[in-house]
C-alpha positions in Angstrom: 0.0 0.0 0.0 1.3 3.3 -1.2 0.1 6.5 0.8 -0.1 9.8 -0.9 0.7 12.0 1.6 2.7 11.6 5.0 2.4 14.2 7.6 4.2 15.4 10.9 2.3 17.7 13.0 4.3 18.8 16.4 0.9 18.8 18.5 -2.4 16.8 18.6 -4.6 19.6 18.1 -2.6 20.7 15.2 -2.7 16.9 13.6 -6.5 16.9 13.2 -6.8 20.5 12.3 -5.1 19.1 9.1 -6.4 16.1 8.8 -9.8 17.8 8.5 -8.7 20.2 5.7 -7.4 17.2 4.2 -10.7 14.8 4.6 -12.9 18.3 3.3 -10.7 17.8 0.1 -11.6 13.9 -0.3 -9.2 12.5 1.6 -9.4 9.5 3.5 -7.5 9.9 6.4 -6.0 8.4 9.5 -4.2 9.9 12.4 -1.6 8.5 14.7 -0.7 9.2 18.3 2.3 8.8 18.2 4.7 6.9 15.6 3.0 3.9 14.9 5.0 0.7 16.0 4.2 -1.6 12.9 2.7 -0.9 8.9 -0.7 0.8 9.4 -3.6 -1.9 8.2 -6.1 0.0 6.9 -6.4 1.6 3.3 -6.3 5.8 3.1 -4.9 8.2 0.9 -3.2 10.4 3.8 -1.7 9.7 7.4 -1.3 12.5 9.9 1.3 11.1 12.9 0.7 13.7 15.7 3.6 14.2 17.9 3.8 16.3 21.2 7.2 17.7 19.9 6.1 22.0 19.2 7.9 22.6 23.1 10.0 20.1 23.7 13.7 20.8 23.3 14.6 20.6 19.4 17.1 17.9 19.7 13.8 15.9 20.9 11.6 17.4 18.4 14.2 16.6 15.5 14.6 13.1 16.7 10.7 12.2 16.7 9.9 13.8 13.6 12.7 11.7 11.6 11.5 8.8 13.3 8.0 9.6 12.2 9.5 10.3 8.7 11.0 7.1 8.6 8.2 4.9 9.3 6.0 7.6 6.4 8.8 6.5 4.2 8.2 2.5 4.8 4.7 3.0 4.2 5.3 4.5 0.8 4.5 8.4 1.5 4.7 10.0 -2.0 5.0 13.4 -0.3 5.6 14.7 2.7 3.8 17.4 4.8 5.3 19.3 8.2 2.4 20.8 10.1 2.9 24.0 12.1 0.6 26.1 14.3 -1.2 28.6 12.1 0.2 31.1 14.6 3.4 29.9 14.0 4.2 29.9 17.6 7.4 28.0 19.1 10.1 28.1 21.4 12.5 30.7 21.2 15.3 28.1 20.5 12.7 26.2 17.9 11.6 24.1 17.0 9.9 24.9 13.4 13.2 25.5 12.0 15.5 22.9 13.3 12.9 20.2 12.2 12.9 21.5 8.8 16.3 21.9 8.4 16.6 18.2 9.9 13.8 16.7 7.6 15.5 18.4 4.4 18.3 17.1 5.2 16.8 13.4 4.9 15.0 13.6 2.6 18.0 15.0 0.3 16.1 18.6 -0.9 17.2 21.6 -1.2 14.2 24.1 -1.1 10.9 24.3 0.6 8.1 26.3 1.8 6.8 27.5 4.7 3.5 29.0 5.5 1.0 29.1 8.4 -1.8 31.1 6.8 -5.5 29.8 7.0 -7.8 32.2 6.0 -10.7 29.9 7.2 -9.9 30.5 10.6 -8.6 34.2 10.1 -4.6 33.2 9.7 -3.3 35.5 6.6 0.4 35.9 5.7 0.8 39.5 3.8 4.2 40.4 3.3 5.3 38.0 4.9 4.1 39.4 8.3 1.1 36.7 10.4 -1.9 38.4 11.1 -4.7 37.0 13.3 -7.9 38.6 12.1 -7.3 42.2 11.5 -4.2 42.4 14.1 -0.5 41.4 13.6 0.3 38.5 15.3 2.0 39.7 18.0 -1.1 42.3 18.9 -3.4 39.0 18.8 -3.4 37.8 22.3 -0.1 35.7 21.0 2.4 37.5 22.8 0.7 36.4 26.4 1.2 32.8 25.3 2.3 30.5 28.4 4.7 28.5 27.0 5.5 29.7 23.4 4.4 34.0 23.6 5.2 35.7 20.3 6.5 39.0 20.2 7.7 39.1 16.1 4.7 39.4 13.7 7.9 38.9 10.5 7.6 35.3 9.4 10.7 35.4 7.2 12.7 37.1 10.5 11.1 34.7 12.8 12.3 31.5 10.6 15.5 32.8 10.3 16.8 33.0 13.8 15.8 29.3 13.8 18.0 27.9 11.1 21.0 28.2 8.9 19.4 28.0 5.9 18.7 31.3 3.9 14.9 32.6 4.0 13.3 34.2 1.2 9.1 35.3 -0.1 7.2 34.5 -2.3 4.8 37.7 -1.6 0.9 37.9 -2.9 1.4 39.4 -5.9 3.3 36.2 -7.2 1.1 33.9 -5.7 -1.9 35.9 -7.2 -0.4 35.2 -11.0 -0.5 31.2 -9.9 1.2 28.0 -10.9 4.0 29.0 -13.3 4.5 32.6 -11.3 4.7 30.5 -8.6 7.1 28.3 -9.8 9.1 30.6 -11.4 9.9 32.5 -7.8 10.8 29.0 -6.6 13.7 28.7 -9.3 14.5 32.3 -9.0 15.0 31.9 -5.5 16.8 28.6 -5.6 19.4 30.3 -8.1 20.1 33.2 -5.3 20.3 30.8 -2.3 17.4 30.9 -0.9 16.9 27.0 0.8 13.1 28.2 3.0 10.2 30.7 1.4 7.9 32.3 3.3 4.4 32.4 1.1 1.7 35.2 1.5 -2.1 34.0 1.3 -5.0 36.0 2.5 -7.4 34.2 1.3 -8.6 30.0 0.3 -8.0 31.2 -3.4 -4.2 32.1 -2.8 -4.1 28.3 -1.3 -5.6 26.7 -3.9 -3.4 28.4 -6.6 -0.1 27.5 -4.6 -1.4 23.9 -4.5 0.0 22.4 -8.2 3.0 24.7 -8.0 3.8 22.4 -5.4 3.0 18.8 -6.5 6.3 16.6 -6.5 8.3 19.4 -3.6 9.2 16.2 -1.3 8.5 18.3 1.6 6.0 20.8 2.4 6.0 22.8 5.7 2.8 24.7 6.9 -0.5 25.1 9.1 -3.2 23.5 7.5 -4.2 25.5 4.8 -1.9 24.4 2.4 -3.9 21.6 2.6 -7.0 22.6 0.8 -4.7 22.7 -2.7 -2.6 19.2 -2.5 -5.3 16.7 -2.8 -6.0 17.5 -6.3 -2.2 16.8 -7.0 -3.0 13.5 -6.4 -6.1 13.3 -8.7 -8.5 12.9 -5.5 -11.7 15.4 -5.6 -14.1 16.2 -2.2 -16.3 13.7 -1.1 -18.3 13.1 1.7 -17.5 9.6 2.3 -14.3 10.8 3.6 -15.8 11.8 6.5 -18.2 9.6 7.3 -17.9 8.1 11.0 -19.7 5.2 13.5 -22.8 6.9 15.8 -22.2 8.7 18.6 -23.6 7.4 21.9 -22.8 7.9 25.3 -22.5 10.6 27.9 -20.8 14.0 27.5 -17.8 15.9 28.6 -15.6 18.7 27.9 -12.1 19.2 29.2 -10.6 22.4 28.7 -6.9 23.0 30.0 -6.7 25.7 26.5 -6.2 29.9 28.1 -6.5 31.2 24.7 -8.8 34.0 24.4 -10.7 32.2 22.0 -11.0 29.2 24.8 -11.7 31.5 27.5 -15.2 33.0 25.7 -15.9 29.6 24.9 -15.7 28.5 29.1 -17.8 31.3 29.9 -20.2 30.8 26.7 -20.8 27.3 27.9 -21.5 28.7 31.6 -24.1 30.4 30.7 -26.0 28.7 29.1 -26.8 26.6 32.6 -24.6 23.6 32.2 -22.4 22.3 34.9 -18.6 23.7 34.8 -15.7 22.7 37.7 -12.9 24.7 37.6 -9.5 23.4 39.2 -7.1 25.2 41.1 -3.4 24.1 39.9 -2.6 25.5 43.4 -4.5 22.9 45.0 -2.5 20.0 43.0 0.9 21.5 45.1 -0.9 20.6 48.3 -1.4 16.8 47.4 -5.4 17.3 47.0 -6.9 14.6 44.4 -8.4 17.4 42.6 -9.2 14.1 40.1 -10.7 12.4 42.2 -13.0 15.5 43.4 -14.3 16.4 39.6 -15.3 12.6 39.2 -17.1 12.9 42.0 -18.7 16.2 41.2 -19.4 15.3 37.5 -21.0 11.1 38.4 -24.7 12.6 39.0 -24.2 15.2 36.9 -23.4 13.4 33.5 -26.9 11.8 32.9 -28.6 15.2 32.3 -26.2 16.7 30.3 -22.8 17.6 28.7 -20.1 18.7 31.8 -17.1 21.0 31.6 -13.7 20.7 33.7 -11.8 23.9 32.8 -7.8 25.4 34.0 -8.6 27.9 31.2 -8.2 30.6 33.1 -6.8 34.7 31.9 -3.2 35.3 31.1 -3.0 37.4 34.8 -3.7 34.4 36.6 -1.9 31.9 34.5 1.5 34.1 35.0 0.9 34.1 38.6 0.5 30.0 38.9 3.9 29.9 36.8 5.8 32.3 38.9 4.7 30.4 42.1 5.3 26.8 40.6 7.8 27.1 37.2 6.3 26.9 33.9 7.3 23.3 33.1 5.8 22.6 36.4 2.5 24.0 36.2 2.0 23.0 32.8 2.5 19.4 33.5 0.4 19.0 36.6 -2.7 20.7 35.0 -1.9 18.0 31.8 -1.8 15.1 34.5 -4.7 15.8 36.4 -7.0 16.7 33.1 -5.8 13.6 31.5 -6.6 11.6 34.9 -10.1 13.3 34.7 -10.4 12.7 30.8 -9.9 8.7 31.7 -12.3 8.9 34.7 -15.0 9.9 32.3 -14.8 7.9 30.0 -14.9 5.3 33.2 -18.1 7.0 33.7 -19.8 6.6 30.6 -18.5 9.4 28.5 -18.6 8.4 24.8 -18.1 11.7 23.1 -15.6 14.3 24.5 -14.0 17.7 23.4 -10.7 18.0 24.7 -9.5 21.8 24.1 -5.7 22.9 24.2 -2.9 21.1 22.3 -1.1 20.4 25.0 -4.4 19.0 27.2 -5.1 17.1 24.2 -2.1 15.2 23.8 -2.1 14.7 27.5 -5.9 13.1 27.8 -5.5 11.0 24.4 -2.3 9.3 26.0 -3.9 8.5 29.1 -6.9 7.0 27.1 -4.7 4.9 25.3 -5.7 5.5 21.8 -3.1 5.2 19.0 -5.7 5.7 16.2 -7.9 8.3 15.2 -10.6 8.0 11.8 -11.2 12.1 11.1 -14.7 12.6 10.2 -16.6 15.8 9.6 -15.9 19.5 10.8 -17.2 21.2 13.9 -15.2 24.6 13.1 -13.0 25.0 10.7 -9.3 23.3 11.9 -11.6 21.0 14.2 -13.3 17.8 13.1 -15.0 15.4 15.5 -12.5 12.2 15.3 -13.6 8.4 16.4 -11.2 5.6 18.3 -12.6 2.2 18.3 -9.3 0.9 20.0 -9.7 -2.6 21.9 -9.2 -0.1 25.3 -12.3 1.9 24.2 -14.0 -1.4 23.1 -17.3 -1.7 22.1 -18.3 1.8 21.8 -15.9 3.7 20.7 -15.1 7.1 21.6 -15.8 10.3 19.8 -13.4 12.9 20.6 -12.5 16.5 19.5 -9.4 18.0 19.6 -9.6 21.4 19.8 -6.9 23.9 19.2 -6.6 26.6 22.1 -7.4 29.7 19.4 -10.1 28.1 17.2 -13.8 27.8 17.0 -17.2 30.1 17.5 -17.8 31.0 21.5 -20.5 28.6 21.4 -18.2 25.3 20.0 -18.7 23.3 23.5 -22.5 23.1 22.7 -22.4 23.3 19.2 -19.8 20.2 18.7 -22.8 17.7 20.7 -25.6 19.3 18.6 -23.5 17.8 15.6 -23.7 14.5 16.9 -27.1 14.2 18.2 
């Protein structure tokens, strides 16, 4: 079996926010957790192997992504695809360049791309600067970030303190003009140096007429949008039997460990609309309290009448002040335990169809639930499509699940996500 198109995405969130653009375009698709440990069995056109690599130290990063391009390889990847956050957020140190740089290298190439814009969801590179909505990226709520803040809205500046390669554009007007414009910058830029190019798109149309310039590039490296335009490289046109999943049944249940803005109206959205909502205290965790064990408790009676939400989101004020008190790395990984411990209790309890928001909460609560496997079905918001696991652990049910990126979806996603399903 020969896949079309492997892909590396450094967070969980981030891996079905492109395997969704991917299954819009007609693409069946499966996602990993993980790098798989044998050949995959069934038959897709695309694989999305979600790491937990965007803030780990880049010699870690590097090393999980090549292992996850090696195992693309042996499954016959014709193309490979490097997923990003559309905010393009990292450490400072990395890791978006050093795992290019690294994945060039093994793959034997020369030039590639790089590009976080998706217009769906209000990502647009102009100039090569990253604006969120009508802000530069660093005026977007970015720059308060807990663990990767972003203070540099210049994509091509940004890149280039992250690798020894030279960085170049390809700016809107050349992408406007299309395929052979498009192409023509590439060699142009090839023939000056130039090994990474920033691309501008402000809108789905600049996507789609990037798309063929790059059919054959043996490595891609992007957000999702770029996705929209590389399905039709491979001959494959939309369909909705790409997205097709089991029925949902079951109780429900959000987690929410995500202090994006965007995740913060969604909390309080939620709130008000009468359902149930715990909040923990990460100060709490210090003290040795099973703040686990208290939600379960709390959310047993609750679960029959009704979705539940466990939330850390919480402002950037408070979140600052938990981090000066306990670290960053510290506080970051005891709220990621104890949501995961309460993401498995749930499921314990019943749950059957859960929205996990935060990349780093999602990675955290699909570990703990054991799932390796992930069939992408239909969208919620753009980036964010409801996934199913029928692992043996989850056996016989199932469990549908959304990962949610911290920044994306309408203020009322939490209730609109069920409403999908029912």
């Amino acid at each position: 079996m020969k896949i079309s198109l492997g892909c590396i995405a450094d967070d969980f969130t981030g891996a079905t926010d492109l395997a969704n653009n991917l299954v819009r375009a007609g693409m069946r698709v499966v996602q990993t957790i993980g790098v798989p440990s044998g050949p995959l069995g069934a038959e897709v056109d695309a694989v999305v192997v979600a790491l937990k690599s965007r803030t780990v130290p880049p010699a870690q990063a590097v090393a999980e992504s090549l292992a996850a391009l090696a195992w693309l390889q042996a499954q016959g990847a014709q193309q490979i695809y490097f997923k990003y956050c559309s905010t393009f957020d990292s450490t400072a140190q990395g890791n978006i360049g050093p795992v290019t740089e690294a994945l060039m290298d093994a793959l034997q190439t020369g030039f590639t791309i790089a590009t976080p814009a998706f217009p769906d969801n209000q990502r647009t590179v102009f100039k090569g600067h990253l604006f969120v909505g009508d802000v530069l990226l660093n005026e977007s709520g970015m720059q308060n970030h807990p663990l990767t803040p972003m203070q540099d809205p210049n994509l091509v500046r940004v890149l280039q303190s992250q690798t020894k390669r030279r960085v170049g554009l390809i700016d809107h007007r050349v992408v406007a003009r299309g395929e052979v414009a498009v192409s023509e910058r590439i060699a142009q830029l090839q023939a000056d140096g130039v090994a990474v190019a920033i691309v501008d798109a402000v809108s789905n149309e600049d996507l789609l007429r990037l798309g063929p310039a790059l059919k054959g590039m043996p490595l891609v490296t992007a957000g999702s949008g770029v996705a929209i335009g590389l399905p039709a490289n491979f001959g494959i046109k939309p369909s909705d039997q790409a997205s097709r999943l089991p029925a949902a049944s079951g109780l429900r249940a959000v987690v929410s460990g995500s202090c994006s803005l965007a995740t913060n109206r969604q909390v309080q959205d939620f709130i008000s609309r009468g359902h149930p909502a715990m909040a923990i205290d990460p100060l709490r965790m210090v003290s040795g309290d099973d703040v686990a064990a208290e939600v379960l408790a709390w959310a047993g009676p609750l679960l029959a009448r009704g979705p539940v939400l466990v939330y850390s989101t919480a402002d950037s004020g408070a979140v600052k002040a938990v981090q000066a008190r306990l670290g960053v790395d510290e506080a970051g990984a005891m709220v990621e335990h104890t949501l995961a411990a309460v993401a498995r209790g749930l499921f314990e309890l019943g749950v059957r169809q859960l929205v996990v928001a935060g990349g780093e909460t999602s990675g955290a609560c699909v570990q703990a639930l054991g799932i390796t496997q992930m069939q992408i079905g239909p969208q919620i918001d753009p980036g964010v499509p409801w996934c199913y696991s029928g692992s043996e652990r989850l056996a016989p049910e199932g469990l549908h699940l959304a990962l949610k990126s911290g920044n994306f979806g309408s203020d009322d996603f939490f209730t609109k996500a069920f409403t999908m399903l029912a």
